[in-house]
C-alpha positions as CSV (number, residue, x, y, z in Angstrom):
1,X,-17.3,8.4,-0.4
2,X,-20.2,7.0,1.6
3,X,-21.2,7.7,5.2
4,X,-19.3,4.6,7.3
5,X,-16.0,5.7,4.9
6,X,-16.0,9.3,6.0
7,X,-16.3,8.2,9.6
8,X,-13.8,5.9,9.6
9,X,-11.5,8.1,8.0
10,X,-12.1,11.0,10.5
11,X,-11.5,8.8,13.5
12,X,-8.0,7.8,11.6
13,X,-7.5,11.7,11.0
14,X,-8.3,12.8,15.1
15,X,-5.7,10.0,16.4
16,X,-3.0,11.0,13.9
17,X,-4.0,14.6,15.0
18,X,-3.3,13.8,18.6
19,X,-0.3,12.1,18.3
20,X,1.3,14.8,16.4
21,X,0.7,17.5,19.3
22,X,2.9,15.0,21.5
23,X,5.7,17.3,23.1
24,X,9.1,16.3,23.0
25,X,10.6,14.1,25.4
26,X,13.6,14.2,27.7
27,X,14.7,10.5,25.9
28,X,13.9,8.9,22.8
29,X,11.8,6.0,23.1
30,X,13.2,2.3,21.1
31,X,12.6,2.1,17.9
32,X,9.4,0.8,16.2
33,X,9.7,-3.0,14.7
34,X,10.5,-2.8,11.0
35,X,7.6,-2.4,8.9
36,X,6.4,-5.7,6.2
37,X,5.7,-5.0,2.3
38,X,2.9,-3.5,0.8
39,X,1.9,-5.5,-2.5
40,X,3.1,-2.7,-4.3
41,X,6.8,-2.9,-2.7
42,X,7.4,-0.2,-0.3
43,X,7.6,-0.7,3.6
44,X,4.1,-0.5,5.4
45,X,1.4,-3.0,5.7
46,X,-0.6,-5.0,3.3
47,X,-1.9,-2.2,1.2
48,X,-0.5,1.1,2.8
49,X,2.9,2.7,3.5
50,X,4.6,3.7,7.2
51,X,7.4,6.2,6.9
52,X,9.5,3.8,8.3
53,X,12.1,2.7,6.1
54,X,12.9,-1.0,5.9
55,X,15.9,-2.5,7.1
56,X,17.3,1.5,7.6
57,X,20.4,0.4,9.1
58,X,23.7,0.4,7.4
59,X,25.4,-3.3,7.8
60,X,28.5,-1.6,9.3
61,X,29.6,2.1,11.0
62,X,29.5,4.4,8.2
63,X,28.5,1.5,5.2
64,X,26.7,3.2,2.6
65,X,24.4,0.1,2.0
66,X,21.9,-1.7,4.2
67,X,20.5,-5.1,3.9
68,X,18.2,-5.7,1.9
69,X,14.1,-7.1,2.4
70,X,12.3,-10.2,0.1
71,X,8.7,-11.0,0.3
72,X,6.5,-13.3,-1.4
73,X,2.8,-12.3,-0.8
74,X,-0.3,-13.8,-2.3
75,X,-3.9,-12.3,-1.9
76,X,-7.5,-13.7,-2.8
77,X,-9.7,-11.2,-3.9
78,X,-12.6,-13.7,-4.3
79,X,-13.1,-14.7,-8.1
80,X,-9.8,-13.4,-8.9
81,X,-5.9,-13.4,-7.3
82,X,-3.1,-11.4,-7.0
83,X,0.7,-12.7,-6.4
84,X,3.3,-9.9,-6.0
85,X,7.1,-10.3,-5.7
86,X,8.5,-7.6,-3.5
87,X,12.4,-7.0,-2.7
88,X,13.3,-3.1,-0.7
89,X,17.0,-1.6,-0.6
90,X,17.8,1.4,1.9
91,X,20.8,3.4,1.1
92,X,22.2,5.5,4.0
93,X,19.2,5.3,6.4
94,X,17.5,7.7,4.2
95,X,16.6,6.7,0.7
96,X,14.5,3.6,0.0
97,X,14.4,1.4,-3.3
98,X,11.7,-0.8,-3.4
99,X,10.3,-3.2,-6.6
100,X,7.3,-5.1,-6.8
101,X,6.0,-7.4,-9.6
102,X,2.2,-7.8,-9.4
103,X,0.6,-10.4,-11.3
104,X,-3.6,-10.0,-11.3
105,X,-5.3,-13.2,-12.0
106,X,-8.9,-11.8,-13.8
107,X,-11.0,-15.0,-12.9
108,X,-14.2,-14.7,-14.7
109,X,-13.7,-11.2,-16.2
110,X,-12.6,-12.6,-19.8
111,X,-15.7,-14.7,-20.3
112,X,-18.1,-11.5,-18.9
113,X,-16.6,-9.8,-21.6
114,X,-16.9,-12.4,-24.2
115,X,-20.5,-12.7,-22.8
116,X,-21.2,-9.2,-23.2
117,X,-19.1,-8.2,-26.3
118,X,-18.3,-11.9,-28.3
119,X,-14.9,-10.4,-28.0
120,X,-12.2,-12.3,-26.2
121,X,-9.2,-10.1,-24.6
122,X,-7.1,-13.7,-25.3
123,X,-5.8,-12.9,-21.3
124,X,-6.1,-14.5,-18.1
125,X,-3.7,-12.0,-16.3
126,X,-2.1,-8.7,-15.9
127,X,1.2,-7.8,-14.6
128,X,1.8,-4.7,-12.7
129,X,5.3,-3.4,-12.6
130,X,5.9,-0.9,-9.8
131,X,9.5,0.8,-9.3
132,X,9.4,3.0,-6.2
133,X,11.5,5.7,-4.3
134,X,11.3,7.4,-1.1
135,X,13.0,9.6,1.0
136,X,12.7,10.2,4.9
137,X,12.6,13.9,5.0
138,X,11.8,14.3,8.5
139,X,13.6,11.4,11.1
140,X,11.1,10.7,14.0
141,X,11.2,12.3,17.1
142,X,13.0,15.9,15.5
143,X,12.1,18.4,17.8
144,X,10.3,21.3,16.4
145,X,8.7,24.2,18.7
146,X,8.8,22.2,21.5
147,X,7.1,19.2,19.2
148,X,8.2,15.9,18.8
149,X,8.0,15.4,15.1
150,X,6.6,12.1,13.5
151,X,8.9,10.2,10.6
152,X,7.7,12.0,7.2
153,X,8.6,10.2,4.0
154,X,8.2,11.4,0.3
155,X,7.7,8.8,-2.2
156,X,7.8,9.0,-6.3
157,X,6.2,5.6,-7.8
158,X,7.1,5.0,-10.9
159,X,3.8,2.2,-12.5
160,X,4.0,0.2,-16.0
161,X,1.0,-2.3,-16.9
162,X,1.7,-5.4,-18.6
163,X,-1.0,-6.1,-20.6
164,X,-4.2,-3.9,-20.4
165,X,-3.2,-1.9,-23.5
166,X,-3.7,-5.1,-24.7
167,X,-6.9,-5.1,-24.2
168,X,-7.8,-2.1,-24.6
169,X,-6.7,-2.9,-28.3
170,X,-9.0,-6.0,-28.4
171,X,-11.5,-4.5,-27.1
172,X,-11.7,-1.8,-30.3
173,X,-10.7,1.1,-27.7
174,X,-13.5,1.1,-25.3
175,X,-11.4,1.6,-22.1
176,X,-10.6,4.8,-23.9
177,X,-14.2,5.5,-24.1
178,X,-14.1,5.2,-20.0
179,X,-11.3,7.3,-19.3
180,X,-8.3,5.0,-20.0
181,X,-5.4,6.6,-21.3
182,X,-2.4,5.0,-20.4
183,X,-0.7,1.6,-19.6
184,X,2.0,3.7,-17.0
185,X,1.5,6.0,-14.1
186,X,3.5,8.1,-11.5
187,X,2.2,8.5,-8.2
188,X,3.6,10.8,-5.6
189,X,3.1,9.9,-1.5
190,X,4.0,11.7,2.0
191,X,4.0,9.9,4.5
192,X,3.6,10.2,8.3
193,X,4.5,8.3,11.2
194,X,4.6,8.3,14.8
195,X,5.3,5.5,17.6
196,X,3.1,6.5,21.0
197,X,5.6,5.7,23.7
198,X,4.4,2.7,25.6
199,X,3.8,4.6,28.6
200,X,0.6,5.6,27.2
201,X,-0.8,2.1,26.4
202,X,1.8,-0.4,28.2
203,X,2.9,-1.3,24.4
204,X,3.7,0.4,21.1
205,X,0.8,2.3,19.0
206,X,2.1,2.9,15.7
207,X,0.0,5.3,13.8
208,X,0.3,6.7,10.1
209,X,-1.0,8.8,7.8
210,X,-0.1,10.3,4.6
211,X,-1.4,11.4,1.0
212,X,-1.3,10.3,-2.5
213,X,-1.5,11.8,-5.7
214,X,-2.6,9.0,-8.6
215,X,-4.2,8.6,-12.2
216,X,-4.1,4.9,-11.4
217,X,-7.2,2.6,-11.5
218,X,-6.8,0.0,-9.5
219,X,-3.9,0.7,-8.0
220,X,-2.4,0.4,-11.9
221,X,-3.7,-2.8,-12.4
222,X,-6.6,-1.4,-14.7
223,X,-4.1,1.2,-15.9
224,X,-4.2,4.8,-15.5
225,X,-6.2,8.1,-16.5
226,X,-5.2,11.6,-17.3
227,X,-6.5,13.1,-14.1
228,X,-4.1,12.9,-10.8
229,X,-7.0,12.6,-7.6
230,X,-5.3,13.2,-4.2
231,X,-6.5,10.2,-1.8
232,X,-5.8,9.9,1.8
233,X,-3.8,6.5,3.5
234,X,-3.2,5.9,6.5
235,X,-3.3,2.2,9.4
236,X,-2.7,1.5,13.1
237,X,-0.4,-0.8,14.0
238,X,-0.7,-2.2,17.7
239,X,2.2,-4.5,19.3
240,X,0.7,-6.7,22.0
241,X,4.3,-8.0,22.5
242,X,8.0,-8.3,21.5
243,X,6.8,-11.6,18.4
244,X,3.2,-10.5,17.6
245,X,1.5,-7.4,16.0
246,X,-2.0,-6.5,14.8
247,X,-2.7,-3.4,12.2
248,X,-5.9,-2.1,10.5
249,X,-5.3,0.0,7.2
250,X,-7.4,2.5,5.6
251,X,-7.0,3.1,1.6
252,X,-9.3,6.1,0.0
253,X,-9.8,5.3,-3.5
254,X,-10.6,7.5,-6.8
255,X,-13.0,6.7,-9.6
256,X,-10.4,7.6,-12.6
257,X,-13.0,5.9,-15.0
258,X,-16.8,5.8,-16.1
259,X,-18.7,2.4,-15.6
260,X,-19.0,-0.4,-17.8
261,X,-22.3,-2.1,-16.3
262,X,-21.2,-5.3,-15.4
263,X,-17.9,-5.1,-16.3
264,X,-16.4,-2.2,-15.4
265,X,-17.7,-0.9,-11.7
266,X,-16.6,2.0,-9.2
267,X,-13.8,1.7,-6.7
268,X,-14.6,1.3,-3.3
269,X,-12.5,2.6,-0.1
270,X,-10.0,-0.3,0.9
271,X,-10.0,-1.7,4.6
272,X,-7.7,-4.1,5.8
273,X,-7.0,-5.9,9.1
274,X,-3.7,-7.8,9.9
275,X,-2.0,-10.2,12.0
276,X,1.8,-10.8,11.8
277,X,3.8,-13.4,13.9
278,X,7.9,-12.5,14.0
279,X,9.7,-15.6,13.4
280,X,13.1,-14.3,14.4
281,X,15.1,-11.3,13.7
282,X,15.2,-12.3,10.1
283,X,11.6,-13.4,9.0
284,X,7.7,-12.2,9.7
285,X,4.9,-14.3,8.1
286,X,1.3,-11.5,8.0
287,X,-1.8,-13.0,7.4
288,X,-4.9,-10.4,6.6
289,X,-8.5,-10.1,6.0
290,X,-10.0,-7.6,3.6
291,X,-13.4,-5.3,2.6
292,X,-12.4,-4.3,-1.0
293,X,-15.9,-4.1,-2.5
294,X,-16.2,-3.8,-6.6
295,X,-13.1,-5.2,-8.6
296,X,-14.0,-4.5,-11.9
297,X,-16.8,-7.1,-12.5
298,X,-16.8,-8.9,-8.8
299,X,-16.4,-8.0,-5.3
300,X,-13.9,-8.9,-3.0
301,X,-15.1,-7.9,0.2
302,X,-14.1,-11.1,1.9
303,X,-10.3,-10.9,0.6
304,X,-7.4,-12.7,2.1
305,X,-3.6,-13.1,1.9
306,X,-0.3,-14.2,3.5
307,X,2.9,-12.7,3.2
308,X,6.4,-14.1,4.1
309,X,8.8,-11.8,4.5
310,X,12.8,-11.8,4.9
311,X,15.6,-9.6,5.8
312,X,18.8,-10.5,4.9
């Protein structure tokens, strides 16, 4: 990881570090605002979870079920695009059922390839299936030693590729060559997170951090490898006031595969910055701006996308 990555994920580290030797207090603060969807369908921001739980409450005293959370989100990475179809379910206040369809547009990676190759991968997209689950182990604000605790959520992430098997077919096995092995994944997340009381600031600080354990290139998108690499996540979330709220993310990310010059390039560290107006209790439209770097054959360090999101 290069020099401005490491520092920027040491500053992330020392504030979640500080906010987790917070004491207890004599009262619970309010709870955070609900988090938005991540494109790949849990609660969090654009591209990295928050232990919070989306829409944790049951509908009535005792109800089993919650209501449940829709968003439509669509995201330019440059020469290519990415739509993803995201729906969450929490059961109980405690388990958390989230889908996400992900459908990668690949731009001008098909005629690259038949440039480079005379082959042609006859695609234009890949879908990206991702069926998650997570549990909030820890609720916020547990008191432990004397410490107040943050919210710590497990999450197993179930992954299956549309497509780049495909591919990988056409292309006479020379994903394999790179360290493809598989069109599905698992990936396995904890999650931290802690609301500073507005006290300190005059406003909500939301901060997060947590782990992941993935074979996934790409997020998935470029399928998976046989090696799990453990990768650190994590965002700040600031809330100016009651309708508006501002986030930077932070996404570490693995090289599962080899290069194919050209085609084929290394991963870069993900950074994200977000805005998101509430609309009413019911609806939140985000709007974000990306530093990606390499997607396979292009960069996409100037990424955008908006996301509308509703709870029922």
């Amino acid at each position: 990881m290069s020099t401005h990555h490491s520092s920027e994920l040491s500053f992330l580290i020392a504030v979640i570090a500080a906010a987790l030797t917070i004491p207890c207090a004599s009262q619970a603060h309010a709870a955070p605002p609900l988090p938005f969807h991540t494109i790949e369908g849990v609660g969090g921001g654009a591209i990295t979870p928050m232990a919070y739980l989306v829409n944790p409450e049951p509908i009535s005293e005792g109800a089993l079920l919650g209501k449940p959370a829709f968003a439509l989100s669509y995201v330019n990475f440059g020469a290519k695009n990415l739509d993803a179809i995201t729906v969450t379910e929490t059961i109980g206040g405690r388990i958390e059922l989230g889908y996400a369809g992900d459908r990668l547009g690949l731009g001008t990676l098909p005629s690259d390839i038949r440039d480079a190759t005379t082959l042609d991968i006859d695609r234009s997209h890949l879908w990206l299936h991702n069926f998650n689950a997570r549990f909030l182990a820890i609720k916020e604000d547990t008191c432990v030693y004397g410490l107040s605790m943050p919210a710590v959520t497990t999450g197993v992430h179930f992954k299956v590729n549309d497509g780049i098997g495909n591919i990988n077919g056409r292309l006479g096995g020379a994903l394999s060559a790179i360290g493809y092995e598989r069109q599905n994944g698992v990936d396995f997340t904890v999650t931290a997170t802690k609301t500073l009381s507005p006290a300190i600031l005059g406003r909500p600080l939301i901060l997060t951090g947590g782990l992941r354990l993935s074979q996934a290139a790409q997020l998935g998108l470029l399928g998976f490898g046989d090696d799990y690499h453990a990768t650190f996540e994590g965002n700040l979330v600031y809330l100016p006031c009651d309708w508006l709220i501002f986030a930077y993310e932070f996404r570490q990310k693995a090289n599962p595969y080899d290069q194919i010059p050209g085609l084929i390039g290394d991963e870069d560290s993900w950074n994200a910055f977000d805005a998101a107006i509430v609309l009413n209790e019911h609806a939140t439209l985000v709007a974000g701006y990306g530093l990606f770097g390499m997607c396979c054959n292009t960069r996409a360090d100037n990424a955008w996308w908006l996301q509308l999101k509703y709870e029922f």
